[in-house]
PyMOL Python script that loads the backbone (N, CA, C, O; Angstrom):
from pymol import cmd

cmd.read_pdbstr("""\
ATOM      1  N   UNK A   1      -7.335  11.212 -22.351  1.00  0.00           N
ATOM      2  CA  UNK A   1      -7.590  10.001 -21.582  1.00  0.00           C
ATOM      3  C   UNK A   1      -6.958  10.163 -20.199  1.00  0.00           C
ATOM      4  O   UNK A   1      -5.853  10.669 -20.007  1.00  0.00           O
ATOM      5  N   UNK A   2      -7.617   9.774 -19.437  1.00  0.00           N
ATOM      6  CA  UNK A   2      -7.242   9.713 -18.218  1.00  0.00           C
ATOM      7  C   UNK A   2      -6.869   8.163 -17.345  1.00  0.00           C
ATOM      8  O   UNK A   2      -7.495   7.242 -17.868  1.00  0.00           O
ATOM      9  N   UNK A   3      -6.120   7.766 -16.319  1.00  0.00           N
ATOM     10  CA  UNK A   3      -5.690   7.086 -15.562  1.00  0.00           C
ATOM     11  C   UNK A   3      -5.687   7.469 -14.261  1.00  0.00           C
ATOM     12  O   UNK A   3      -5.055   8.500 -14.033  1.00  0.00           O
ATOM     13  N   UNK A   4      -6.357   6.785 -13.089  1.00  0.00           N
ATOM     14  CA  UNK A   4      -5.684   6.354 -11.439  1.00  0.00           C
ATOM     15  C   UNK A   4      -4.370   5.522 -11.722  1.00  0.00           C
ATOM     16  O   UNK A   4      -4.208   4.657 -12.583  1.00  0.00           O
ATOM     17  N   UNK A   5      -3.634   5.911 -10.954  1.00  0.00           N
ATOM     18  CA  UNK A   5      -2.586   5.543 -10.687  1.00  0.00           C
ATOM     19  C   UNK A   5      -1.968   5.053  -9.410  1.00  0.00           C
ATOM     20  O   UNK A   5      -0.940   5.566  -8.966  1.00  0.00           O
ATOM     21  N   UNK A   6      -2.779   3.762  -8.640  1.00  0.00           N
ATOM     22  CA  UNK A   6      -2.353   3.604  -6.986  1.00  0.00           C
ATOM     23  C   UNK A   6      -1.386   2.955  -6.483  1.00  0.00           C
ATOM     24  O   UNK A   6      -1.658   1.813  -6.112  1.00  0.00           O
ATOM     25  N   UNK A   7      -0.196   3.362  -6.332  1.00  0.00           N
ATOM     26  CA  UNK A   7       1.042   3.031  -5.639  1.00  0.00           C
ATOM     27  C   UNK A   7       0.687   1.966  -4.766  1.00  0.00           C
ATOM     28  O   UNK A   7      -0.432   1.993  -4.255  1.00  0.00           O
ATOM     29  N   UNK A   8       1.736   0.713  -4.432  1.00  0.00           N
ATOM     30  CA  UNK A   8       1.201   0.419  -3.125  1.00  0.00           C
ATOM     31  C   UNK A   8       2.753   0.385  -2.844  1.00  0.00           C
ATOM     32  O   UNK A   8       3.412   0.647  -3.850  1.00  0.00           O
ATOM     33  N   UNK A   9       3.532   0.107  -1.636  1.00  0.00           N
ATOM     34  CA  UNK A   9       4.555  -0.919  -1.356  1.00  0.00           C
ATOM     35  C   UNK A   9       4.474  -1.904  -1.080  1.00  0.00           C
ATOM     36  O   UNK A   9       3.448  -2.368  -0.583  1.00  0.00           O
ATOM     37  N   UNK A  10       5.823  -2.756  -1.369  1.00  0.00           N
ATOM     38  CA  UNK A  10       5.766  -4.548  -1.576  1.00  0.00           C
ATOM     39  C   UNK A  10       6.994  -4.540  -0.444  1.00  0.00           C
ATOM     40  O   UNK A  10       7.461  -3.657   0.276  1.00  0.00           O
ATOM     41  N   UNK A  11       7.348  -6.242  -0.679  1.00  0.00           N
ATOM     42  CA  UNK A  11       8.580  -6.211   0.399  1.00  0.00           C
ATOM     43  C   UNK A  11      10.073  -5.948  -0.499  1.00  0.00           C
ATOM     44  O   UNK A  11      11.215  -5.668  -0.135  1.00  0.00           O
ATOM     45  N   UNK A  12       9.513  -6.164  -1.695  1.00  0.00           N
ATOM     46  CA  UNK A  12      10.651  -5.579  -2.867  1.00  0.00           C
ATOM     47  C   UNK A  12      10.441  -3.905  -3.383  1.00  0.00           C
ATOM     48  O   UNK A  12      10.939  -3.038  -2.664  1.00  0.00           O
ATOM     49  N   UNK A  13       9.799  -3.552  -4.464  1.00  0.00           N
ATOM     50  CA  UNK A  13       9.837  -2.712  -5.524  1.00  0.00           C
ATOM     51  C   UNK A  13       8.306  -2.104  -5.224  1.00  0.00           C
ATOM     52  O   UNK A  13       7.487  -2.808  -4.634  1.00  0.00           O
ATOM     53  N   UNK A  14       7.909  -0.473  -5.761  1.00  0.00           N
ATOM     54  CA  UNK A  14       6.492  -0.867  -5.566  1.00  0.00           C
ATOM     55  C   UNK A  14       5.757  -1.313  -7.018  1.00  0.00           C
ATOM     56  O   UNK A  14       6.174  -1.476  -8.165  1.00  0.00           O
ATOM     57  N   UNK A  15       4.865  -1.387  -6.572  1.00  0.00           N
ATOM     58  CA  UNK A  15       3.334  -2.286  -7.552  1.00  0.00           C
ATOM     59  C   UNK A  15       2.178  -0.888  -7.796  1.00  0.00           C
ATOM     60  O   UNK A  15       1.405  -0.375  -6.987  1.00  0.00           O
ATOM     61  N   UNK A  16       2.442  -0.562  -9.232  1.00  0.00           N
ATOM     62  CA  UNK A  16       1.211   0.155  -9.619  1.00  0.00           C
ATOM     63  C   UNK A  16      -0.111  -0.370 -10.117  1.00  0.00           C
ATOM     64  O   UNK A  16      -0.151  -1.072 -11.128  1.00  0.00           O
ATOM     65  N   UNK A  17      -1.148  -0.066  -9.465  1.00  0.00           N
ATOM     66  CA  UNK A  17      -2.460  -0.724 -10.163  1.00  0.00           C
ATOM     67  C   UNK A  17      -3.167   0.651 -11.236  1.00  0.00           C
ATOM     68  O   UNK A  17      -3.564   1.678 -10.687  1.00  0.00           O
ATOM     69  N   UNK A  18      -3.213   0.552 -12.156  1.00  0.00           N
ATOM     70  CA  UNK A  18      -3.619   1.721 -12.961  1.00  0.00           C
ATOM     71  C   UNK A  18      -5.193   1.051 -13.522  1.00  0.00           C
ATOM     72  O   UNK A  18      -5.486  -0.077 -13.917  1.00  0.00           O
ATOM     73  N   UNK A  19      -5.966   2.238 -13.359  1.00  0.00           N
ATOM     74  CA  UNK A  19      -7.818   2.481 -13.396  1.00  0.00           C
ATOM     75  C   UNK A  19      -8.223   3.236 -14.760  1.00  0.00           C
ATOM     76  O   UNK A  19      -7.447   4.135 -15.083  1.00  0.00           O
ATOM     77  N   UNK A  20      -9.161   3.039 -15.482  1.00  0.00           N
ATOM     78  CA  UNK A  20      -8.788   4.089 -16.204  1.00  0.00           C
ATOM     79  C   UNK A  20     -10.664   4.891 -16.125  1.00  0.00           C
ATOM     80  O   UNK A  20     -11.804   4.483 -15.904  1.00  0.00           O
ATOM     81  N   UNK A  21     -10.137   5.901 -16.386  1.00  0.00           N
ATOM     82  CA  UNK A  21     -11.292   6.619 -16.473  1.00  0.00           C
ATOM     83  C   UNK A  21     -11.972   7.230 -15.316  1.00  0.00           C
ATOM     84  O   UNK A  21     -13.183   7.449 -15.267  1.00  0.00           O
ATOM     85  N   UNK A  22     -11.050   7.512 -14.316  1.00  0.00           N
ATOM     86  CA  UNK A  22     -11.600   7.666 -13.061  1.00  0.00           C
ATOM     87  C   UNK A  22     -12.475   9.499 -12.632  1.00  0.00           C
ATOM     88  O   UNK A  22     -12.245  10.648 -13.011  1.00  0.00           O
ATOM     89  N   UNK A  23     -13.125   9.096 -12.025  1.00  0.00           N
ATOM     90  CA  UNK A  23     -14.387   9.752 -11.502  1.00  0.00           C
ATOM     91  C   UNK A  23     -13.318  11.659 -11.537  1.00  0.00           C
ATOM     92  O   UNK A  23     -12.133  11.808 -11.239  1.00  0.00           O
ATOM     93  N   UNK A  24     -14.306  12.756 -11.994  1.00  0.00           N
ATOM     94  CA  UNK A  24     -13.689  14.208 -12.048  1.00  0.00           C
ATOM     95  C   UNK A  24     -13.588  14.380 -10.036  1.00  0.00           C
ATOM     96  O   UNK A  24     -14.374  13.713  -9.363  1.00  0.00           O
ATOM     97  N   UNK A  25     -12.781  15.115  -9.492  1.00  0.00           N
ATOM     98  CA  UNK A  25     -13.177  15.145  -8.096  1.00  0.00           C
ATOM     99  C   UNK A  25     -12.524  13.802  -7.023  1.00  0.00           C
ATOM    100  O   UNK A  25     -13.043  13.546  -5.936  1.00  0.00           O
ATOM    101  N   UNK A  26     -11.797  13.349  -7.356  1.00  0.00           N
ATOM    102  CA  UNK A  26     -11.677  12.512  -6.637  1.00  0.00           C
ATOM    103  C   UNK A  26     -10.739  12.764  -5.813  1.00  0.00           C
ATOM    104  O   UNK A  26      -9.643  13.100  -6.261  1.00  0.00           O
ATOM    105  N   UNK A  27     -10.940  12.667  -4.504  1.00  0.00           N
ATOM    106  CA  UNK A  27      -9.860  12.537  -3.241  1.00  0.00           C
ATOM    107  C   UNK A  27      -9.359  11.850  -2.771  1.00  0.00           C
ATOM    108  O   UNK A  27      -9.852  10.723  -2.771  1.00  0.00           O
ATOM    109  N   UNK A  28      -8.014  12.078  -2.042  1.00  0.00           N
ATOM    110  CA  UNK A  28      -7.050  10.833  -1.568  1.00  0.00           C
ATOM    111  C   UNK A  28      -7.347   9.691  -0.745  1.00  0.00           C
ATOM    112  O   UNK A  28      -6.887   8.563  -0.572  1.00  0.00           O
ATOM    113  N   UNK A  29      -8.767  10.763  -0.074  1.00  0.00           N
ATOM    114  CA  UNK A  29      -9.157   9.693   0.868  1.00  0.00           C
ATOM    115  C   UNK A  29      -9.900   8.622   0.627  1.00  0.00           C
ATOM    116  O   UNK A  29      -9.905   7.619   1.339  1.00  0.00           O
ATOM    117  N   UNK A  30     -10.895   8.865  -0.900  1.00  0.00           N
ATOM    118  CA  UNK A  30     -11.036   7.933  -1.730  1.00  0.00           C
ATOM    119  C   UNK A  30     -10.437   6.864  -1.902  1.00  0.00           C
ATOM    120  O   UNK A  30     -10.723   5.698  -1.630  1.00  0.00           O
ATOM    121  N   UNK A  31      -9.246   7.529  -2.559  1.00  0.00           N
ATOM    122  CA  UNK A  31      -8.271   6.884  -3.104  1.00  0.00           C
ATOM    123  C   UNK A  31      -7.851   5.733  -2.245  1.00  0.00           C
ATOM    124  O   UNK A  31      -7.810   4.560  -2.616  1.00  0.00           O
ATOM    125  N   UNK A  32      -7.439   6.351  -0.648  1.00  0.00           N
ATOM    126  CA  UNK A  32      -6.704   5.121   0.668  1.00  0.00           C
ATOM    127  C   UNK A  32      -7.658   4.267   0.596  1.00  0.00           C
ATOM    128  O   UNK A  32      -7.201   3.142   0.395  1.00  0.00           O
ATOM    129  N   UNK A  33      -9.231   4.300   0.700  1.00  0.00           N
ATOM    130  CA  UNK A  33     -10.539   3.786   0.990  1.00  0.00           C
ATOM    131  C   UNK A  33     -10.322   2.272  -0.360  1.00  0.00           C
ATOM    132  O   UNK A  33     -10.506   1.058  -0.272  1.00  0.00           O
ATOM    133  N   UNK A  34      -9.898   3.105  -1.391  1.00  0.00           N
ATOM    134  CA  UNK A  34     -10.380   1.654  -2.565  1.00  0.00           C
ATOM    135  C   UNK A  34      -8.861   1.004  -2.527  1.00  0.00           C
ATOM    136  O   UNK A  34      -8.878  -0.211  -2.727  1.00  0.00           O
ATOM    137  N   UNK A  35      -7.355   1.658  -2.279  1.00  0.00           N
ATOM    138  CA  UNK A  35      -6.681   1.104  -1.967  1.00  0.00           C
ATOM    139  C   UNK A  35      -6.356  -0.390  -0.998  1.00  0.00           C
ATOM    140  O   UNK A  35      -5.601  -1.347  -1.171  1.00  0.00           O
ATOM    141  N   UNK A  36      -7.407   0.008   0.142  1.00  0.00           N
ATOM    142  CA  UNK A  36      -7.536  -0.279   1.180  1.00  0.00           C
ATOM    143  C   UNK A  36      -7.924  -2.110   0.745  1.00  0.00           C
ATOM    144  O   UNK A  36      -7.343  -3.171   0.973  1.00  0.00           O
ATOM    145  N   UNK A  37      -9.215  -1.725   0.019  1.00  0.00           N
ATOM    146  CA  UNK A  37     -10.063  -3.063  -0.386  1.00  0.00           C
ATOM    147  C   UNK A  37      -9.254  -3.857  -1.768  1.00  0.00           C
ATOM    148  O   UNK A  37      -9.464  -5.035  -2.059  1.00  0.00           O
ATOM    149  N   UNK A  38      -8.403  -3.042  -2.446  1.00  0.00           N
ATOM    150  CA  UNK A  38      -7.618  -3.045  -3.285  1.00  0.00           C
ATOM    151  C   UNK A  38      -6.617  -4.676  -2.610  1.00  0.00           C
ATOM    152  O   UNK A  38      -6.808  -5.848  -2.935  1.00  0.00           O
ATOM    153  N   UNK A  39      -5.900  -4.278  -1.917  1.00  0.00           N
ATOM    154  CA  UNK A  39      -4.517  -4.584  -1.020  1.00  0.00           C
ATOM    155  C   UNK A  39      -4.725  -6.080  -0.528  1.00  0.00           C
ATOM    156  O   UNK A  39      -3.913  -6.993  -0.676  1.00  0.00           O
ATOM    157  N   UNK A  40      -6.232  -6.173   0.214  1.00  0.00           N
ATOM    158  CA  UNK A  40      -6.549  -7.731   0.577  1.00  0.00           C
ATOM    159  C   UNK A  40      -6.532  -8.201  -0.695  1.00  0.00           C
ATOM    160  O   UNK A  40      -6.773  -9.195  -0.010  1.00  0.00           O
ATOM    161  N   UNK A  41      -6.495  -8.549  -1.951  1.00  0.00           N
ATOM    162  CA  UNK A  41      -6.304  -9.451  -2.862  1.00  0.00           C
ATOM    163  C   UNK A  41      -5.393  -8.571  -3.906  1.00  0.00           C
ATOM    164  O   UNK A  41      -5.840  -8.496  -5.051  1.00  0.00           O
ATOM    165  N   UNK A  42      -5.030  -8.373  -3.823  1.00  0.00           N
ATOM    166  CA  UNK A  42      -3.330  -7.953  -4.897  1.00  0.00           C
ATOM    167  C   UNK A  42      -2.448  -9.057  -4.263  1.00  0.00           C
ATOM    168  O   UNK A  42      -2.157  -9.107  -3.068  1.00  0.00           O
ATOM    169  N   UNK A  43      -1.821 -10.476  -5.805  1.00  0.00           N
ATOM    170  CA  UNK A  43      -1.169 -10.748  -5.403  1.00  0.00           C
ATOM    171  C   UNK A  43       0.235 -10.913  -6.682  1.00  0.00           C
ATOM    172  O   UNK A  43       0.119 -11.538  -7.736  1.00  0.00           O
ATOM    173  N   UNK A  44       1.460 -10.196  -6.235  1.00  0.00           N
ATOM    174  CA  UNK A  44       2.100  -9.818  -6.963  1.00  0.00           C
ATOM    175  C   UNK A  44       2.797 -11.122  -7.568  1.00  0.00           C
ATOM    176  O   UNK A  44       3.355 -12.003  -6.915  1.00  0.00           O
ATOM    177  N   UNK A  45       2.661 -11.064  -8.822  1.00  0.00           N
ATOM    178  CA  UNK A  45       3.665 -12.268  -9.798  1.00  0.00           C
ATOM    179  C   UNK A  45       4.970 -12.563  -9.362  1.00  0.00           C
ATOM    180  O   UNK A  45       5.594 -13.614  -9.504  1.00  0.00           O
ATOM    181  N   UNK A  46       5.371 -11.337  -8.722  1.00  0.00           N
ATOM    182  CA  UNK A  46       6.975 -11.624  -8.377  1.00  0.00           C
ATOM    183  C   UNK A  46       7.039 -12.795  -6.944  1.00  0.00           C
ATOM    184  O   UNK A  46       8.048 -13.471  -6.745  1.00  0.00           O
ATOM    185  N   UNK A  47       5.913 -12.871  -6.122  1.00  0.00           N
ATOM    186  CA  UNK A  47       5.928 -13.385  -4.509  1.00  0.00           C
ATOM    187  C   UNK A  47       5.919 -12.762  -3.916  1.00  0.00           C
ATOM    188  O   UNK A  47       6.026 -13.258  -2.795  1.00  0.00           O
ATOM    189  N   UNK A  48       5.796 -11.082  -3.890  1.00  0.00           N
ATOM    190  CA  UNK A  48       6.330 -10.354  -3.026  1.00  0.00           C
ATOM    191  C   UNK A  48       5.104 -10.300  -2.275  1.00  0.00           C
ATOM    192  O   UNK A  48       4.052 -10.857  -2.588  1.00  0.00           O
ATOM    193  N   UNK A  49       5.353  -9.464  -1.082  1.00  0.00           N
ATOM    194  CA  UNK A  49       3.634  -9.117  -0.066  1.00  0.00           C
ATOM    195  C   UNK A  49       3.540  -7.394  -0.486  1.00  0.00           C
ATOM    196  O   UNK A  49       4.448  -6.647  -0.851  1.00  0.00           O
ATOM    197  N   UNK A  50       2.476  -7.188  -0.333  1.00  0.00           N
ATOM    198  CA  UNK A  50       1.628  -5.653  -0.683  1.00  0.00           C
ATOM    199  C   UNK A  50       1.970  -5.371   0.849  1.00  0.00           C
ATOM    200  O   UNK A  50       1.202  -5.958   1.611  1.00  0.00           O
ATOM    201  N   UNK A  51       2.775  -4.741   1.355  1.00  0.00           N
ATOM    202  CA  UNK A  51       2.743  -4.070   2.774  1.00  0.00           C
ATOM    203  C   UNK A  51       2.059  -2.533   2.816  1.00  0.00           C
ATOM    204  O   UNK A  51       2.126  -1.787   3.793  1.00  0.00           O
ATOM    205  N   UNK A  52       1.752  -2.389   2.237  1.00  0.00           N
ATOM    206  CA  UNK A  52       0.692  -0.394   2.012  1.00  0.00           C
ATOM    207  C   UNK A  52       0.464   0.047   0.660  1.00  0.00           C
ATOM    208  O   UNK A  52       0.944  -0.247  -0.434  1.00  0.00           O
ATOM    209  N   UNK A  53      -0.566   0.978   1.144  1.00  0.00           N
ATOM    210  CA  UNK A  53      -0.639   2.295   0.231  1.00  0.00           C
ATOM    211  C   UNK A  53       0.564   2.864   0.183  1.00  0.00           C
ATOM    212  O   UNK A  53       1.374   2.682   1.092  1.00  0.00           O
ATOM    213  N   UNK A  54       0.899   3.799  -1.127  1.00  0.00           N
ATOM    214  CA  UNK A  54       2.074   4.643  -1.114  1.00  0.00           C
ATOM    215  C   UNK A  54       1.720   6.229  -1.226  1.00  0.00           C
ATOM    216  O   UNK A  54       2.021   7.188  -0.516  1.00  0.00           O
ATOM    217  N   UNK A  55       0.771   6.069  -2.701  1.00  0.00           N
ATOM    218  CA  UNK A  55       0.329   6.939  -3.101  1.00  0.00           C
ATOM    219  C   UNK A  55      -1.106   7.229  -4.127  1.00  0.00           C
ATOM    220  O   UNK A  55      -2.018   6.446  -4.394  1.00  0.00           O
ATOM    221  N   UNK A  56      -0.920   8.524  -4.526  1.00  0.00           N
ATOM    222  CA  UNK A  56      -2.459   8.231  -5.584  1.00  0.00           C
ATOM    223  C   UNK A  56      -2.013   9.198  -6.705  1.00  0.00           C
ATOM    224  O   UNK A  56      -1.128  10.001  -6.409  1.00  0.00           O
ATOM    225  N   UNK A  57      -2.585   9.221  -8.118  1.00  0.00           N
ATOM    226  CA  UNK A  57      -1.786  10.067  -9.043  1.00  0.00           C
ATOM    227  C   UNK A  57      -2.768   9.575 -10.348  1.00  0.00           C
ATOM    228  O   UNK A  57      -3.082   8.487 -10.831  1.00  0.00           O
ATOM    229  N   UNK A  58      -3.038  10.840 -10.607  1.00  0.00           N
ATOM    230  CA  UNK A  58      -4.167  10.869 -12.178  1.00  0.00           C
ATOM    231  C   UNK A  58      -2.911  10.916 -13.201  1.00  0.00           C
ATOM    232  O   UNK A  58      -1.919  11.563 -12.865  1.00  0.00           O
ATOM    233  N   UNK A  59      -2.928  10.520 -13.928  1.00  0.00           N
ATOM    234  CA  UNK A  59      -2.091  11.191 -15.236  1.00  0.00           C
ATOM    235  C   UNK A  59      -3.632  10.802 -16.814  1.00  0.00           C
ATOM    236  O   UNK A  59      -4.421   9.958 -17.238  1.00  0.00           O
ATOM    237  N   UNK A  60      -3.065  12.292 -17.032  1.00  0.00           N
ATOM    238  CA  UNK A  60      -3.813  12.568 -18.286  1.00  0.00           C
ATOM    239  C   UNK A  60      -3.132  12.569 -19.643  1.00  0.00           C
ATOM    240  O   UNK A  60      -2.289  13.462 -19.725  1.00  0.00           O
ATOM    241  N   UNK A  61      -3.263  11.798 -20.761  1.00  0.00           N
ATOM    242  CA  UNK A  61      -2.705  11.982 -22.128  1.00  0.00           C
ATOM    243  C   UNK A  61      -3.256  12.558 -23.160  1.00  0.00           C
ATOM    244  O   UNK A  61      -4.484  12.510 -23.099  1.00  0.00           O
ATOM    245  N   UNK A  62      -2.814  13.122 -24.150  1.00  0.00           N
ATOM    246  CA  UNK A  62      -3.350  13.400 -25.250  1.00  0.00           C
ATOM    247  C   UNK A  62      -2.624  12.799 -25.897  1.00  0.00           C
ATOM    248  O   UNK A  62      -1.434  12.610 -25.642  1.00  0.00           O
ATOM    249  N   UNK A  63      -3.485  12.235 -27.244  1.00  0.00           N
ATOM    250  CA  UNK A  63      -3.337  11.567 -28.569  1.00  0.00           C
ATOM    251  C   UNK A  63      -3.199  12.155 -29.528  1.00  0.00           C
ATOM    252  O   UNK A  63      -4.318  12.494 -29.912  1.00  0.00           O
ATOM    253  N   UNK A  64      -2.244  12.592 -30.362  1.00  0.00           N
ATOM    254  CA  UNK A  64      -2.678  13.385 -31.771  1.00  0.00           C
ATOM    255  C   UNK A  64      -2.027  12.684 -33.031  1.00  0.00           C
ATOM    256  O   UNK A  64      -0.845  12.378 -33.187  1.00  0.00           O
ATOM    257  N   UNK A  65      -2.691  12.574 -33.567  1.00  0.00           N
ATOM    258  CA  UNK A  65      -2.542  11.390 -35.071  1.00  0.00           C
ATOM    259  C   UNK A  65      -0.684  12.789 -36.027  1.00  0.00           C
ATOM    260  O   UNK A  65      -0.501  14.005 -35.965  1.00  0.00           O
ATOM    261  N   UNK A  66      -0.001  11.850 -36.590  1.00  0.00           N
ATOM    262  CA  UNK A  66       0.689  12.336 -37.136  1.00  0.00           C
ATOM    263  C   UNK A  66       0.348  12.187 -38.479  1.00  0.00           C
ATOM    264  O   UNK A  66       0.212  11.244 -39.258  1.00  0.00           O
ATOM    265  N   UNK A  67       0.235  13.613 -38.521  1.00  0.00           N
ATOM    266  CA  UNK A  67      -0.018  13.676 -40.767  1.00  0.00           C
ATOM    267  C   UNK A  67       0.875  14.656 -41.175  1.00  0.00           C
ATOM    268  O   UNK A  67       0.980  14.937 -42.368  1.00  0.00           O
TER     269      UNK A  67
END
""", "prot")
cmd.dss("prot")
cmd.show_as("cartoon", "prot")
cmd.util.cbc("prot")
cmd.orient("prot")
């Protein structure tokens, strides 16, 4: 299984928005692009403000049943 993983910074802590299943190939600049449209409506539970992008980051898991 796979995950996006888009960082943003706040005026506190940062705020991860996690995607799942995201596209093979994907680039950062992608990534800033949906961030971008992302950011005008992220609004964090804590009060804080979304001041940027930070970063971008796939993480992949494997599952394996214990027997």
């Amino acid at each position: 299984m796979k995950k996006l993983n888009l960082v943003f910074n706040t005026s506190g802590k940062a705020m991860t928005v996690s995607l799942a299943d995201p596209k093979d190939g994907l680039t950062l600049d992608e990534c800033r692009t949906a961030a971008e449209k992302l950011q005008l409506v992220l609004a964090p539970s804590s009060g804080e403000t979304v001041t940027g992008f930070e970063k971008a980051t796939v993480v992949t898991t494997t599952t394996e049943a214990v027997e």
